[in-house]
N, C-alpha and C positions, 0 to 999 in steps of 0.2 A: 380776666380769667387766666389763672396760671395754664400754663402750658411744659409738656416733656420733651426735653429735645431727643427725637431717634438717635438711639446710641449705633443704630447701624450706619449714619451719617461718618464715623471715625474711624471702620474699614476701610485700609486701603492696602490688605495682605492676607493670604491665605492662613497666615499661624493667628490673625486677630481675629477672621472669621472665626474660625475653629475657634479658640481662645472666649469669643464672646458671645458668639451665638450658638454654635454647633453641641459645646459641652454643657449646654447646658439643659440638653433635652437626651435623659440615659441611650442608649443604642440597646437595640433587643440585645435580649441574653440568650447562650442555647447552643447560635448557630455559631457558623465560622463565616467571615468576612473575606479569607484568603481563597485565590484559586488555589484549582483541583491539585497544581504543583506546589503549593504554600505558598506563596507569594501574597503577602500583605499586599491591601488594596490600602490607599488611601481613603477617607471620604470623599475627595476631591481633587481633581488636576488641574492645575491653573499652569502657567508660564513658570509660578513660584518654587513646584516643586516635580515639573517635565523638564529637562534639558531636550529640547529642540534644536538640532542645525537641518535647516529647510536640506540646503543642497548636499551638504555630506547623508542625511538619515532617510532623506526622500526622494530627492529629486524628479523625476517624470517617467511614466510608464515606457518602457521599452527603452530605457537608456538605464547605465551603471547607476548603483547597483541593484537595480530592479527592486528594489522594497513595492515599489506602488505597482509592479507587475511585467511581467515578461514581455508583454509586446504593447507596441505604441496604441492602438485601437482598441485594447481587449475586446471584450463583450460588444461592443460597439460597431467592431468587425465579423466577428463569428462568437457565437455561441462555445459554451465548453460542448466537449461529445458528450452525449446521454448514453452509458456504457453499462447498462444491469448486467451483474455477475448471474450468471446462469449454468443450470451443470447436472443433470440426474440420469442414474438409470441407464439404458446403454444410449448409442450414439445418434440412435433415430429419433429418441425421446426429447433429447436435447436439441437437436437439430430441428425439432416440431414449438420448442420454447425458443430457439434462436427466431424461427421464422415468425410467431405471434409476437415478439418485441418487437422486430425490427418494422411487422404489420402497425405498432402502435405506437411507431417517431422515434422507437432508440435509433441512434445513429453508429452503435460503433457495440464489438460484440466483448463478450468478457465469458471466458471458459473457467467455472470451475471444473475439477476433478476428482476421482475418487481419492480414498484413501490409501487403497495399492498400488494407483497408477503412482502417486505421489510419493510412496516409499519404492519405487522401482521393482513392482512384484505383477505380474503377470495376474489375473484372474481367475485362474484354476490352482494359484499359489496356495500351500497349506494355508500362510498367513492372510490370504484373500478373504477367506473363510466368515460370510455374514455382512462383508464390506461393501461389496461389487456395486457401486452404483450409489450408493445410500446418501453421501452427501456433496457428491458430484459426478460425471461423468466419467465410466470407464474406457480409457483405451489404453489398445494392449500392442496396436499397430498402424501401418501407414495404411492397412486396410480397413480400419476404425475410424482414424480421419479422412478417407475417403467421403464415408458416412456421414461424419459431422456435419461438414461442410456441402452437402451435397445439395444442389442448388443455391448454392447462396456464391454468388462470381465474387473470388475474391481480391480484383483488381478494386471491386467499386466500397468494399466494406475494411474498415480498421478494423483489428482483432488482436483483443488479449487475454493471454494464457497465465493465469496463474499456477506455475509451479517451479518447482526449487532443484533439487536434485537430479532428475532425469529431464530436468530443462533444456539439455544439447539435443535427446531424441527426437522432443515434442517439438523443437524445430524445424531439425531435418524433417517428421513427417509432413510439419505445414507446408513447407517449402516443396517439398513433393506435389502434394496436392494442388499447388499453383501452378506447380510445371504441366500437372496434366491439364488444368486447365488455359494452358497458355498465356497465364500471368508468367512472366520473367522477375527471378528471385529479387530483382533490384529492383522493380515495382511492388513486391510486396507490404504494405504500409500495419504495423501495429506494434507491439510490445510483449516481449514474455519476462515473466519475471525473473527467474536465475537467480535472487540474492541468497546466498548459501550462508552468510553472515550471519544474518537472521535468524537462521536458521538455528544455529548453534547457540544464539543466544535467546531466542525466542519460541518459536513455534515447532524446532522438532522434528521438524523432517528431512531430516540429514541420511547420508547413507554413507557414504566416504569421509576419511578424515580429513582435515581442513585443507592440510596443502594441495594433495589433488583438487579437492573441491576448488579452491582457489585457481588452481592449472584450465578445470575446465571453463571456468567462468570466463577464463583470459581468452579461452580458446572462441569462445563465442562469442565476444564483444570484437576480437582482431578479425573474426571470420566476417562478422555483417560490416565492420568497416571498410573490407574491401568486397564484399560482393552485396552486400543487402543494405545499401544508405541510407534508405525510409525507416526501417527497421532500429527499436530498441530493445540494444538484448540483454538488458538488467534492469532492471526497474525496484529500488531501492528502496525497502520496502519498511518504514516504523509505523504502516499500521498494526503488523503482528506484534511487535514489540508493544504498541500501547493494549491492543488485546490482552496483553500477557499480564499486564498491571502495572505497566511505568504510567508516570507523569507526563502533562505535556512537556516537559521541560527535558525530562530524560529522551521521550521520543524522539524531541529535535537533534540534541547530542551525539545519541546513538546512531540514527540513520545516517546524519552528514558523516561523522566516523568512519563509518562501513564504506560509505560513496567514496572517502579520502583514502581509506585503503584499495578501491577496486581502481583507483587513477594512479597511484602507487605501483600496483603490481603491473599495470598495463606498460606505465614507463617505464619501470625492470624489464620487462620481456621485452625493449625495444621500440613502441609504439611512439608514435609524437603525439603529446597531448590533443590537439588540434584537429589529430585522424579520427579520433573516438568519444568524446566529451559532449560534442553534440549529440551524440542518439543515447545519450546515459538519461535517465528518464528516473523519476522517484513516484513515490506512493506512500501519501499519509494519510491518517485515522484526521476523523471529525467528531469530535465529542462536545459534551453539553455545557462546558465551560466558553460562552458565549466568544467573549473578547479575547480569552485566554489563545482559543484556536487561530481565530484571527489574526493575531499576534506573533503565534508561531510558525504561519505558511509566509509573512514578510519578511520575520527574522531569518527563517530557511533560504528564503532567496538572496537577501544581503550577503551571508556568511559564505553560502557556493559562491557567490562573483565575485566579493574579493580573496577566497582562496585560491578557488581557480586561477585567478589571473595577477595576485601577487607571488602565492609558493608556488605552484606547480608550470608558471609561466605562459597558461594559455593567451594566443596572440587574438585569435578569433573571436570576435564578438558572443556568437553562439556558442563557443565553449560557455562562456560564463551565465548562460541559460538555467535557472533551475524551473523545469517542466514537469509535473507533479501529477496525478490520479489522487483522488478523494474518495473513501466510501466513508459513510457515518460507522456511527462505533456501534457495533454489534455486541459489545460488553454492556451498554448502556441499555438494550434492551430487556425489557422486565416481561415472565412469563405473568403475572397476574398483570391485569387488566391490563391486555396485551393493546386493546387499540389505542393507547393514550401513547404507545408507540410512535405512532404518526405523526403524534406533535413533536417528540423527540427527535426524529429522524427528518420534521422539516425543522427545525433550528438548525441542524447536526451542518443540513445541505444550505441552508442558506450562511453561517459561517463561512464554510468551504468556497464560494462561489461570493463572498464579500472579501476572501484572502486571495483570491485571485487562481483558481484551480482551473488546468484544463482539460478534466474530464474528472465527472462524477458516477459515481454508485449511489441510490440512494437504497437502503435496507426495506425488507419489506414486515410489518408490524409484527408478522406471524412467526418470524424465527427465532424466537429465543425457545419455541416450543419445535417449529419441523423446518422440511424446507419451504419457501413459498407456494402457495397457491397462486395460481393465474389471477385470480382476483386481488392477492395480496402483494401482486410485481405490477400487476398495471396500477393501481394506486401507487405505488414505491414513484414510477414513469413520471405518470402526471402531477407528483410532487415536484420533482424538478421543473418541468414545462412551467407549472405556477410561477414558480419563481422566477424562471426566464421571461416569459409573456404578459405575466398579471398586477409581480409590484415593482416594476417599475426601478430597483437597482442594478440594472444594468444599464441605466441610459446613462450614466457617468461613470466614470475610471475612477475605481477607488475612491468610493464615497464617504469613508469614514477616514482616510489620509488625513493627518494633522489633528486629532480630537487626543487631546492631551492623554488622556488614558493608554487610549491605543497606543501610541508612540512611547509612552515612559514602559508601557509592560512588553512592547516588541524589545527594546532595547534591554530591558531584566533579560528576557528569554536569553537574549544574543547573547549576553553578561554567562548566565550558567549554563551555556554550553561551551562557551570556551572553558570556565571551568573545568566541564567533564573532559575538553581535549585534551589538556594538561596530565589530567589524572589519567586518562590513557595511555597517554604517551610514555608516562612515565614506568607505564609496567609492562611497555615494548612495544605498543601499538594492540590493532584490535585481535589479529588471531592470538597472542602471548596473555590478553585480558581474558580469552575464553577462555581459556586454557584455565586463566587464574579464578574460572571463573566470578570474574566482576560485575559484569553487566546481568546473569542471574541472582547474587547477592542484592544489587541496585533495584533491579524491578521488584523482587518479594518483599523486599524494604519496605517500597513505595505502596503495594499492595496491601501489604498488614497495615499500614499506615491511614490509607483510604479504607480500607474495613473498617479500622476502629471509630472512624467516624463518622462512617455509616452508623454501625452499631448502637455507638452512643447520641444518634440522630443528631448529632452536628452539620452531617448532611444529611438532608432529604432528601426521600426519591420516593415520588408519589404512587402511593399505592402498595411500596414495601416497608417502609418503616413511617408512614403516616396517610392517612387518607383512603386505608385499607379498605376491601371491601369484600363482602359475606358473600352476594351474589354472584359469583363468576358466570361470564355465560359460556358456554358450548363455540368454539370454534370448529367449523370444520376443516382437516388437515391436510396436509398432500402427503399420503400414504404410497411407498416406493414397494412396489410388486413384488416379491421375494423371489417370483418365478424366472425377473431378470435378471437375477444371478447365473441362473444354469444357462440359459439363453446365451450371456457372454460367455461362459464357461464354452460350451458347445460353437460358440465363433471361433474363438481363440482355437479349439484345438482341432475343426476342419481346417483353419488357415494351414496352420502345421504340416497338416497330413498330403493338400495339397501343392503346398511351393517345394522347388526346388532342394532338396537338404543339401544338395553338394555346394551350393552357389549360399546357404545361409553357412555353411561351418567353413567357407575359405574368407566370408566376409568376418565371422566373429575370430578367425584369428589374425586377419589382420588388425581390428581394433587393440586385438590382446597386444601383438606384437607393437605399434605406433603407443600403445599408451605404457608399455614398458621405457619407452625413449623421452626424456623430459620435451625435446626441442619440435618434437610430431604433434601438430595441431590435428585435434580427433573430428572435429567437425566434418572433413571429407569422407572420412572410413564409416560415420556414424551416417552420413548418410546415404552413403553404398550400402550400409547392411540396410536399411530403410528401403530401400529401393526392393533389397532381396527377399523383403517380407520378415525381417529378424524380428522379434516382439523388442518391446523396449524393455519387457522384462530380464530375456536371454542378454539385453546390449549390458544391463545394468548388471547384473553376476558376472558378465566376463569382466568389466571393470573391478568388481568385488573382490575377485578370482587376483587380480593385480593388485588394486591397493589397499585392501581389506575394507574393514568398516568403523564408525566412530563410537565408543562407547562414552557417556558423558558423566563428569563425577556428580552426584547427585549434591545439590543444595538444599538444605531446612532448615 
């Protein structure tokens, strides 16, 4: 009997594989093969076409340069914090959703905010008008955060504040609030975010032009390194920036950038590396590009340790830390057939929490339409718990370390972002690129880009451009009272009528006068006026009143 000899018996190489067996069965047609950032995937990774060096690209959790992860034990020792972003309504309302999370195992709190408090406008501000509460919490004082926080001891709870601009106020009033409660400011533990960077190139919510803004930022990362140690008072933010529509590739780019300029300006103003580095804290997006993400939180942490500790010469081990916040991507969710969300949002967090993140957000299925319902943040909760408790990837340290793919696309990533440093540098660093605006050009780029391929269903996205469906059902929504607008309105201006006026306009001219002087750290007078009941509105117009505001040149 004749016999055929297997012609796979004379592989012994990726290009023969491919070469003999792979082409010869067509590849669909339609879609795209590349990640979300373009990057060609191979069919395949072998040794043949990953450049691997164990000890320089990997090496061991908690040692240089952390690709496999910041600390020796991860997950194995602690859990990330379970930190749902939370925020409506006035202070009582939020303070009632702080308390039912923390009822159901979050470990660590996350303040959204309105949209006035966030553009530094008071609550009875013209431009208030329709805002007050609607898609996060309004405060307008340290008599707001009194509220907030009211029974929740905040020795025993981490807390983070997302906001940008009037980020030195919302400080000073936490920091209030712990004094009354006999928390001492240097036990204070959490993070607010501050990146004004961002801001200008992403999400918008700027109020001063950059160098101030810059001055304050300085002012409150020098402030918590001598009095608030626990405390991170920037947290470096390209989840808005991938909101906005970059790539993963650009997100990486862009945020370390931003982080390389806020270590920049701190050792201009005098600081040692070494003083401030440790409590510098980041926050990225988790999107649906599986490995893509993954890839990007290792690459992240490679390129912080050895910049840190080659340019900018930090000595300290924990300078070269890069410590991260995760929320899934909130662009990726779809108003039609909203609950298939969920599986989105558990990919999004299971990425997040295999690149090695120590603290997540997980989204809840209902906001692409409102804010959450209580039904729809406790599912958000217990998607993480799942994945902490039920499969099982966290009993090893980076359990996908060494899988050829992984490593050849962490090292692409690393590859274009130093690209993008280059190209920054060269048009003077990151505030000289806003200015030119770059990093707006870059993201609508990438935006138009990923449209058209939605568009032309190269990608799919179930439910919007394929898999549609006629029946929608009826969700019910979390409707924000409108009556809570007058409600703050009517706080805000009894606080007014009752504090001190002579003791708020000797505090608001000293801040005028310290922030007329470049070398006057505002942080102290910002928190005298705090103390004096000054709205963080009145703090933010007197600053106005000094450095004016930023007008930005529009991009199309």
């Amino acid at each position: 009997m004749a016999t055929t000899e297997d012609p796979r018996a004379d592989i012994d190489s990726t290009a023969e594989w491919r070469r003999q067996l792979y082409e010869a069965k067509p590849e669909r047609q339609g879609e795209l093969f590349s990640t979300i950032s373009g990057l060609e995937n191979e069919p395949l990774y072998t040794p043949d076409n990953s450049a691997l060096d164990y000890e320089r690209d990997l090496g061991y959790p908690g040692v240089y340069p952390f690709t496999r992860g910041v600390y020796p034990s991860m997950y194995r020792g602690q859990l990330w914090t379970m930190r749902q972003f939370a925020g409506f309504g006035t202070a009582e309302e939020t303070n009632a959703r702080f308390r039912y999370l923390l009822d159901h195992g979050q470990t660590g709190l996350s303040t959204a905010f309105d949209m006035p408090t966030l553009m530094g406008h008071d609550s009875d501000h013209p431009r208030s008008l329709g805002e007050v509460g609607r898609e996060g919490v309004a405060v307008d004082s340290l008599d707001d955060m009194q509220t907030l926080f009211a029974g929740i001891p905040l020795d025993g709870v981490s807390t983070s504040m997302t906001i940008n601009s009037p980020a030195a106020m919302l400080l000073a009033f936490y920091l209030c609030v712990g004094e009354e409660q006999g928390v001492a400011r240097e036990r204070l533990r959490g993070t607010i975010q501050t990146d004004i960077l961002k801001e200008y190139i992403a999400q918008k919510e700027y109020i001063f032009p950059p160098e101030p803004s810059m001055r304050l930022v300085v002012d409150m990362i020098e402030f918590c390194a001598e009095e608030m140690p626990l405390w991170h008072p920037v947290s470096i933010s390209g989840y808005h920036i991938r909101e906005a529509g970059s790539n993963a590739a650009q997100e990486l780019a862009f945020t370390l950038a931003d982080g390389f300029a806020y270590v920049e300006a701190c050792i201009e103003r005098g600081l040692e590396v070494d003083d401030f580095a440790p409590r510098l804290s980041f926050f990225f997006n988790a999107h649906l590009d599986f490995f893509e993400e993954i890839a990007k939180y290792r690459a992240a942490r490679r390129i912080w340790a050895r910049e840190l500790r080659e340019r900018y010469g930090a000595r300290n081990p924990r300078s070269w830390l890069m410590r991260f916040h995760t929320q899934t991507a909130g662009v990726s969710l779809t108003a039609q057939q909203p609950e298939v969300n969920i599986i989105r949002t558990a990919i999004e967090a299971l990425a997040a929490v295999l690149g090695g993140t120590q603290s997540l957000h997980t989204n809840s299925f209902d906001e692409a339409l409102a804010l959450p319902t209580e039904h729809a943040v406790k599912l958000a909760l217990r998607t993480q718990q799942v994945i902490a408790h039920e499969t099982g990837v966290v009993n090893t340290i980076d359990p996908l370390g060494g899988s050829y793919y992984l490593e050849e696309l962490t090292s692409r990533l690393e590859a274009e972002a130093y690209d993008y440093f280059e190209r920054i540098r060269s048009l003077g660093g990151v505030v000289a690129a806003i200015k030119e605006n770059f990093f707006q050009r870059e993201i609508a780029d990438a935006s138009f880009r990923y449209q058209g391929e939605v568009e032309q269903r190269q990608r799919i996205i179930v439910g919007v451009n394929r898999y549609q469906s006629a029946d929608e059902q009826h969700l019910e929504l979390l409707k924000i009272d409108p009556a809570l607008e007058q409600k703050q309105i009517a706080r805000v201006q009894a606080l007014r009528a009752r504090r001190d006026s002579g003791e708020v306009e000797r505090a608001l001219a000293a801040l005028k006068r310290d922030a007329a002087v470049e070398d006057r750290n505002l942080m102290r007078p910002i928190i005298d006026a705090s103390k004096a009941y000054v709205t963080m509105g009145e703090m933010c117009d007197a600053l106005r009143e000094v450095w004016g505001v930023w007008r930005e040149t529009p991009v199309f």
